[in-house]
C-alpha positions in Angstrom: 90.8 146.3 92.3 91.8 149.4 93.5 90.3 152.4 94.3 91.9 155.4 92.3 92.5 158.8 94.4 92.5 162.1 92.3 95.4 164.2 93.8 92.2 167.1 94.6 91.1 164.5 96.5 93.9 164.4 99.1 93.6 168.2 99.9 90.2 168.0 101.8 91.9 169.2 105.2 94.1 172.0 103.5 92.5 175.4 104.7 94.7 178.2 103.8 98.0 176.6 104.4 97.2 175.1 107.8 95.9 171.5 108.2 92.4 172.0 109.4 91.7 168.2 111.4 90.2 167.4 114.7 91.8 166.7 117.6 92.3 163.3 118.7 89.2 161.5 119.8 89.2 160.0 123.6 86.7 157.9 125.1 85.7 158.0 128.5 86.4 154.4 128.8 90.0 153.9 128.3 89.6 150.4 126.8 92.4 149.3 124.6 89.3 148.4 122.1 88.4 152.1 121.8 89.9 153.7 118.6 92.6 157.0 119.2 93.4 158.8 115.7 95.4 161.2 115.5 96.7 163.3 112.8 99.7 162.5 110.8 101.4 165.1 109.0 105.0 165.7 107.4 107.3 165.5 111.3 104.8 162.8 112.5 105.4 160.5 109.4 109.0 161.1 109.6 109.0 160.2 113.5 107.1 157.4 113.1 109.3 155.5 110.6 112.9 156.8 111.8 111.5 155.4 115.4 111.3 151.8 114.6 112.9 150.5 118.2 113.7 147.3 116.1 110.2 146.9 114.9 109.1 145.8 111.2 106.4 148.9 110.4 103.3 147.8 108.5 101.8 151.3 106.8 98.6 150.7 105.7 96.6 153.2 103.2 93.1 153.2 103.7 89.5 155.5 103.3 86.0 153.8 104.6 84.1 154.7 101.1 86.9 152.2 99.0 85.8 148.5 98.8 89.2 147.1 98.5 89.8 148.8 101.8 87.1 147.5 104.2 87.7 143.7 102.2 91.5 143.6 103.1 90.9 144.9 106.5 90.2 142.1 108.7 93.3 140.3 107.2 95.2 143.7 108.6 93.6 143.1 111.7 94.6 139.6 111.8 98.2 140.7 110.9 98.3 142.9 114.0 97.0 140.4 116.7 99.4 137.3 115.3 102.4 139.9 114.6 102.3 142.1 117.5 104.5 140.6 120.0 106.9 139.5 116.8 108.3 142.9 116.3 105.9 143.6 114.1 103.8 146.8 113.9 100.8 147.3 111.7 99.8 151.1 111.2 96.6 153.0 109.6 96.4 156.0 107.7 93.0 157.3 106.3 92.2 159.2 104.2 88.7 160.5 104.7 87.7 163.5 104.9 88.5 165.0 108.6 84.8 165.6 108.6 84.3 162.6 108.7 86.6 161.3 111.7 83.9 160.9 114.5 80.8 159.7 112.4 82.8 157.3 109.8 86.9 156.0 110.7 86.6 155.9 114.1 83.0 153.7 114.4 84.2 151.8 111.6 87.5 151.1 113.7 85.5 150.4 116.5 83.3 148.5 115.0 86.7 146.3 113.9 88.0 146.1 117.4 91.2 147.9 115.6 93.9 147.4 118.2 96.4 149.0 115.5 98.1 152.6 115.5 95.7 155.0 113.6 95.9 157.8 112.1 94.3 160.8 109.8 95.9 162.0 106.7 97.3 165.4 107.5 100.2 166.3 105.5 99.6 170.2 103.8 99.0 168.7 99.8 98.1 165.4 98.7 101.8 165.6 96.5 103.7 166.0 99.6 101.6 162.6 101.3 102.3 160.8 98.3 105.9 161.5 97.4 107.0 161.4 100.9 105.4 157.6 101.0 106.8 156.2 97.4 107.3 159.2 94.6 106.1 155.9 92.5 103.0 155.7 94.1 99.9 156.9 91.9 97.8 157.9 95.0 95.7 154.2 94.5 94.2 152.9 97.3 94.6 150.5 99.4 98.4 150.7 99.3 101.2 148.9 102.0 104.5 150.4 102.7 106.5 147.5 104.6 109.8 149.1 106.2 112.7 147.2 108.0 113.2 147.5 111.5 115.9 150.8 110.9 113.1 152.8 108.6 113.9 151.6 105.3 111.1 151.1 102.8 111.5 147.8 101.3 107.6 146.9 99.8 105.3 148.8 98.4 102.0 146.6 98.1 99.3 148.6 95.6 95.9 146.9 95.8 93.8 144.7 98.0 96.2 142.1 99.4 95.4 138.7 101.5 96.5 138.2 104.5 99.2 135.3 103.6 100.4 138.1 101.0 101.4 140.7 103.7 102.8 137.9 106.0 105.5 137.4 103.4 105.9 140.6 103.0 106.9 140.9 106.7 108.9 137.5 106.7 110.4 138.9 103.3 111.4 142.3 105.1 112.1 140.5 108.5 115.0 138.4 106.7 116.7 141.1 105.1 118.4 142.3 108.3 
C-alpha cells in the first residue's frame, strides 16, 4: 500500500517563488537522540548525493500522516543502527507540511530515537523534487532511492518495504562497485 501524493500537494512551502520553511530545530540538550531537520532543497540534494565519501546513501521518502510510512519506519531505523559503521548511510526526507515541523516530524522522530540524517522537503515545485529524485517516480509515498558509494542511483524501492528488503538492496548496491 502506498500512499499516493497529488503533485499540489508537494508545493505547501512555495510562497511566491521562495521556499518558505523553518529553520533548523536545536535542542538545548545536544543529545545525539535529539532530532535536527533541516531543509533540503535543489544544491542541498545535489551535495548530498555527489558527497558520498565512499558511503552507500539510503534516501528515504516519508510524511507522518501516510501509514506505509510510520509501518516501515522502525525497519529504517533498524537499517541505520546495524549499517552505520558499514558504509552505509540511511537519510529522511519529509514531506509535511513545514507547518508542521516542530509539532509533528520532529516529536515523531524523537519519539523514534531517529539517529538518521533528516530533512524537510524544500525544493521550489513538487515537479522539480520528483524528477530530480527518479523522473519515473509518480510522487507515491513511501519511496527508497538506494545510490552507490560515487552518487549513482541504482534502486528505486516504491512502497512499504521490510527491513530484509532494503538490506538487499544495500548488499545489491554494495556489490556493484
Amino acid at each position: 500500500m502506498n500512499c499516493i501524493i497529488l503533485p499540489f500537494l508537494l508545493t505547501w512551502n512555495v510562497a511566491g517563488g521562495g521556499v518558505s520553511v523553518p529553520s533548523p530545530v536545536h535542542f538545548a540538550d545536544d543529545s545525539k537522540s535529539r532530532p535536527k531537520v533541516t531543509v533540503l532543497d535543489e544544491s542541498g540534494f545535489a551535495r548530498l548525493v555527489a558527497e558520498r565519501k565512499g558511503k552507500i546513501l539510503v534516501l528515504n521518502v516519508w510524511a507522518t500522516w501516510c501509514t506505509p510510512c510510520v509501518e516501515e519506519f522502525p525497519d529504517l531505523a533498524k537499517l541505520d543502527r546495524e549499517y552505520k559503521d558499514k558504509n552505509v548511510q540511511v537519510v529522511l526526507v519529509s514531506i509535511d507540511d513545514s507547518d508542521d515541523l516542530k509539532t509533528k516530524v520532529i516529536p515523531f522522530l524523537q519519539s523514534h530515537h531517529a539517529a538518521m540524517k533528516s530533512f524537510i522537503n524544500g525544493f521550489s515545485t513538487a515537479e522539480k523534487f520528483i524528477n530530480t529524485l527518479n523522473a519515473s517516480w509518480s510522487g507515491a509515498i513511501p519511496a527508497t532511492f538506494v545510490f552507490d558509494a560515487k552518487g549513482k542511483q541504482h534502486l528505486f524501492l516504491l512502497g512499504k518495504q521490510s527491513y530484509q528488503t532494503f538490506k538487499e538492496a544495500v548488499e545489491q548496491v554494495r556489490t556493484l562497485h
